[in-house]
C-alpha positions, 0 to 999 in steps of 0.5 A, a space after each residue: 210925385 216923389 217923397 221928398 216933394 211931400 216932404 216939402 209940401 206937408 212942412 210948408 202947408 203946416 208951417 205956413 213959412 217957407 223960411 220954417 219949412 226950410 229950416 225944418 227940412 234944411 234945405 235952401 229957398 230955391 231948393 224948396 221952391 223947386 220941390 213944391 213947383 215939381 209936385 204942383 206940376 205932377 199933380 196938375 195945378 196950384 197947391 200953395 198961394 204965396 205972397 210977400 207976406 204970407 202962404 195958404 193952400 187952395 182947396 186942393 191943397 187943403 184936400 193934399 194935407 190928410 193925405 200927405 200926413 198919411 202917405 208920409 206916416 206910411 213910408 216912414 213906418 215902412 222905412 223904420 220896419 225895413 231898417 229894422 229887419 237889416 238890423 235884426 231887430 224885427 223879422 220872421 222866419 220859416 225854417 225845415 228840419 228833420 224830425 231827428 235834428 229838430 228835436 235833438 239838436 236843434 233847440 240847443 242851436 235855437 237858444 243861441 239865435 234868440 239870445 243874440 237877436 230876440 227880436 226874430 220869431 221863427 216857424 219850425 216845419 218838422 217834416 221829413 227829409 224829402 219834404 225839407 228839400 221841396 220846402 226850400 225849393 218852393 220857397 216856403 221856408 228859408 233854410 232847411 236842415 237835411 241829410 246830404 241830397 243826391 243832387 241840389 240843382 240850384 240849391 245850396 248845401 252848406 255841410 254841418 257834421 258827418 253822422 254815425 249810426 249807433 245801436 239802440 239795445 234794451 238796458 236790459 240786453 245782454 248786448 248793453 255789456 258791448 263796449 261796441 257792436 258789429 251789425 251782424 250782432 245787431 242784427 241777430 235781434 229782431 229790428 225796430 224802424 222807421 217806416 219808408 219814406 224816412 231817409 233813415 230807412 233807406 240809408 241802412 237798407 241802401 248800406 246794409 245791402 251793399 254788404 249783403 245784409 238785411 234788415 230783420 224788420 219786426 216792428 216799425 213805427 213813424 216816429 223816432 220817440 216810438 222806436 226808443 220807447 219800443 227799443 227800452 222797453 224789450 221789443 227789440 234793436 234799431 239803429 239810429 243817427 247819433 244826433 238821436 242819442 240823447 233823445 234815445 236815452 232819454 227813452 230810457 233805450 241805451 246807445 253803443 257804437 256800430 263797425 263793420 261796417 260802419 255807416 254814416 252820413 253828411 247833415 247840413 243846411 240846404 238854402 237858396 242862393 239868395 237869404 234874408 238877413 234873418 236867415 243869413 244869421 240863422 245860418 251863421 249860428 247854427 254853423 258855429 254851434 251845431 257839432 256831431 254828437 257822441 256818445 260822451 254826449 248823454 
């Protein structure tokens, strides 16, 4: 039983012509005999009576009738939804992205999306950087936003910006009057961070001690905004990926560029390799408006 042999029967059985239901299908007599043969021959036995004069169903037909309006109402349904989710006119999707990019750059980003395709919800995940890799990985989201992983395995990174660290001192400090600092400055001051796993801490540890510094950890926190707010309010420094400098700001902490050494990493979109419509625009967006923040940027 296909499709086109329901379509034949429903405007058959409504019209009660062959010569209406071919017109209403354009399809030619023979064409329509055919499909009608076809599915009488699926389903077991005779659906239509047809004489010179007239047509009318047998019982079983007339048992067919509801059901074909509602498998057809279905498939139509399902076609116009499909078709529309090709075109972006209706669409779900789950996305990752670290807390640092979804709350500073991300937003921006997602205005863009939702002005050009407004029809697409979308679900953001702010987990940590380890987790995105593993959401995308096991398909709970479609894209996801992260540091640069050490290996992809059959995941794609598309890159989107180099980041910097920068500084994060009190308004107050002595250090707000550097036009930049080095991280043996930095680090002369008691250090707020993230606690581990965050892929922040780890970087600077990783970099720091290659240098054969340390970090003079006093205080340490989950979230970004406590380490801000901690920073502005006296407790001490930290560092942070330039993408965070607004929100650092915002925190009423003040950002100042970091050398010697000068750490930084990449940050892009990690994918499968096969993506919806919805996901591929997505991607396409945030390529176009995603750029590396500076401190000009506040």
């Amino acid at each position: 039983m296909t499709v086109k042999q329901l379509r034949a029967f429903l405007a058959v059985a409504q019209t009660l012509s062959f010569t209406q239901a071919c017109e209403r299908l354009h399809l030619s007599q023979p064409a329509l005999s055919l499909a009608i043969k076809g599915l009488e021959a699926s389903l077991g036995g005779k659906l239509l009576i047809r004489s010179t004069r007239s047509v009318r169903l047998t019982p079983e037909g007339e048992s067919l009738l509801p059901l074909a309006k509602h498998l057809l109402a279905q498939w139509d349904n399902t076609e116009e939804r499909l078709r529309q989710r090709f075109t972006l006119q209706l669409g779900r999707l789950s996305i990752a992205a670290m807390p640092a990019f979804a709350c500073n750059l991300l937003p921006a980003a997602l205005v863009k999306f939702r002005q050009q395709y407004p029809k697409i919800n979308i679900t953001v995940h702010d987990v940590i950087n380890e987790e995105v890799t593993e959401m995308v990985r096991s398909r709970q989201v479609e894209l996801g936003i992260a540091f640069s992983p050490e290996g992809t395995g059959s995941l794609l990174f598309t890159p989107l910006f180099e980041d910097h660290f920068v500084a994060v001192v009190p308004p107050a400090s002595t250090l707000n009057q550097c036009a930049k600092l080095s991280w043996a400055q930095l680090l002369g001051h008691d250090f707020i961070t993230l606690q581990r796993p965050s892929m922040v801490r780890r970087l600077l540890e990783q970099e720091l001690r290659n240098q054969h510094m340390a970090l003079p950890v006093a205080f340490e926190s989950h979230q970004l905004s406590t380490v801000g707010r901690m920073v502005a309010d006296g407790l001490g420094v930290s560092a942070v990926p330039s993408m965070c400098i607004r929100q650092m700001h915002e925190l009423g902490a003040r950002c100042i560029p970091l050398t010697t050494p000068g750490i930084s990493c990449r940050v892009g979109i990690l994918t499968q390799q096969e993506l919806s419509v919805a996901a591929h625009a997505l991607r396409t967006v945030l390529c176009k408006t995603v750029q590396a923040p500076c401190l000009s940027d506040d």
